[in-house]
C-alpha positions in Angstrom: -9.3 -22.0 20.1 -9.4 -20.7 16.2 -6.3 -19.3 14.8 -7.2 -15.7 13.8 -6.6 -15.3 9.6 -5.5 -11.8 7.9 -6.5 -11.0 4.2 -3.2 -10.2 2.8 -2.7 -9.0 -1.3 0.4 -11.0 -2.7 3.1 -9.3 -5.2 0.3 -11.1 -7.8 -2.2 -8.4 -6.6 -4.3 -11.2 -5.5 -5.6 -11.8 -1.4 -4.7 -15.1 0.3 -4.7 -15.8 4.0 -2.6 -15.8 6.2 -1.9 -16.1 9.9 0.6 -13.2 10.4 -1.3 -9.5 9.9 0.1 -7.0 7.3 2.8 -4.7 7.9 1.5 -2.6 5.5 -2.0 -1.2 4.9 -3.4 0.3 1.5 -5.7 1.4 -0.5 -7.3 -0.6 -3.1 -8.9 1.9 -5.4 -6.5 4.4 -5.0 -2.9 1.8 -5.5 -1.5 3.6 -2.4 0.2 1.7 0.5 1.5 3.3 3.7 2.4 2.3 7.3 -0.1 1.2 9.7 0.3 4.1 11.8 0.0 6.8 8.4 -2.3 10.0 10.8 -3.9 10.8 7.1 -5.3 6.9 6.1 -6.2 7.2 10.0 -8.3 10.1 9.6 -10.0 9.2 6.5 -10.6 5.4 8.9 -12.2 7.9 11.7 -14.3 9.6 9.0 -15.8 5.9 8.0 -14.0 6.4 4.5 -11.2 4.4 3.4 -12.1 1.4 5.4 -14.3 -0.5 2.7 -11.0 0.0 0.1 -9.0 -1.1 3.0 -6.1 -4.0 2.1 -3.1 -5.0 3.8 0.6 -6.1 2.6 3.1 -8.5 4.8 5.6 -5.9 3.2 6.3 -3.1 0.6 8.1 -5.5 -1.7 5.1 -7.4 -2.2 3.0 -4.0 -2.4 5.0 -2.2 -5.2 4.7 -5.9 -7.2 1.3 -5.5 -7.2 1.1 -1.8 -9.1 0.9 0.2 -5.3 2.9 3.5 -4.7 4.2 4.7 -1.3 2.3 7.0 0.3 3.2 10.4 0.3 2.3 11.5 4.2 4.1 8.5 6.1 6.6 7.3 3.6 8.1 10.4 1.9 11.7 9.1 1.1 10.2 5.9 -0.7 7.4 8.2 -2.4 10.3 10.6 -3.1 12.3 8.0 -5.1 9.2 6.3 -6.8 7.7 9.5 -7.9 11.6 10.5 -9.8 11.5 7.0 -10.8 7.7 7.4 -12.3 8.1 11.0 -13.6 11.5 10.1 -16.0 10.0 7.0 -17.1 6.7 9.2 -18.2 8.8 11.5 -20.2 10.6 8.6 -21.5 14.1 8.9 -23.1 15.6 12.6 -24.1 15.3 12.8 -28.4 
């Protein structure tokens, strides 16, 4: 019997195998990650979008090292805190 292998994406952004399945899923175009149970990435799945830009984290450390934000839907208190975080480093420092 074959060992099943998951396509994870490292805190280097990059996939490697592994034998454990992401915690995580995401979404590769858009740099969103989110929990496997999210309802909206699983009604954008059951519309047969989403799927192809489908990727997978073993957790959201190794998501937000690779340049992905929390989703908004299934994760609001971490989306919360990365989108302060985001918006005062886009206004940068008061002159």
């Amino acid at each position: 019997m074959t060992e099943k292998t998951y396509r994870l994406v490292g805190a280097d952004g990059r996939e490697y195998a592994s034998s454990t399945p992401g915690a995580f899923g995401g979404h590769r175009k858009l740099r969103i990650y989110g929990r496997l149970d999210c309802k909206s990435a699983l009604a954008f799945i059951a519309k047969g979008q989403y799927v192809r830009h489908r990727v997978f984290f073993a957790n959201e450390g190794d998501a937000r090292a690779a340049g992905y934000r929390p989703c908004a839907k299934c994760m609001k208190t971490a989306y919360a805190t990365w989108k302060a975080t985001h918006e005062s480093a886009a206004h940068g420092p008061p002159a």
